[in-house]
N, C-alpha and C positions, 0 to 999 in steps of 0.2 A: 481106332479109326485112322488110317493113314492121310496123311495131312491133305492130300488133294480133294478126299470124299466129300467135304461140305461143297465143294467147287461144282463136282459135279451135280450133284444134288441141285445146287444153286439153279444149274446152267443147262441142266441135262444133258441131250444128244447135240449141244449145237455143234457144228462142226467150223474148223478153223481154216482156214485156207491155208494151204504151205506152199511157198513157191520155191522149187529145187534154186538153190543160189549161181547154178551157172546159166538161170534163166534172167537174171537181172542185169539190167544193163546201164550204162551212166545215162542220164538225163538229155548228152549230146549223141544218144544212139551207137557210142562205140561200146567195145566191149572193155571190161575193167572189175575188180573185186576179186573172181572166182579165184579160191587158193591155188585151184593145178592151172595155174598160167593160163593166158589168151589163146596159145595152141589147141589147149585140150579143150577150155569152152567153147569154139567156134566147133571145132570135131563134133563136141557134144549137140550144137546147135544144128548143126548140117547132118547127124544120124536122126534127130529127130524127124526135121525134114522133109527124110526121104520117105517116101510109100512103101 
């Protein structure tokens, strides 16, 4: 039995929220954390965005 199987049994379909980490932002609204730099999360924030 692979070590996670009682988990799910446990827990069944719940499902977990994931939030992409260049969707996180400091607590004062700027941006901060995401490994590829401020440049590439704002890019990433602004493709999303767009329509």
């Amino acid at each position: 039995m692979p070590p996670f199987e009682p988990i799910v049994t446990v827990y069944g379909p719940m499902v977990l929220p994931v939030v992409p980490c260049h969707r996180v932002v400091r607590s004062d609204g700027s941006l901060g954390g995401y490994a590829g730099g401020n440049h590439a999360e704002h890019a990433l924030l602004t493709l999303e965005a767009t329509p």
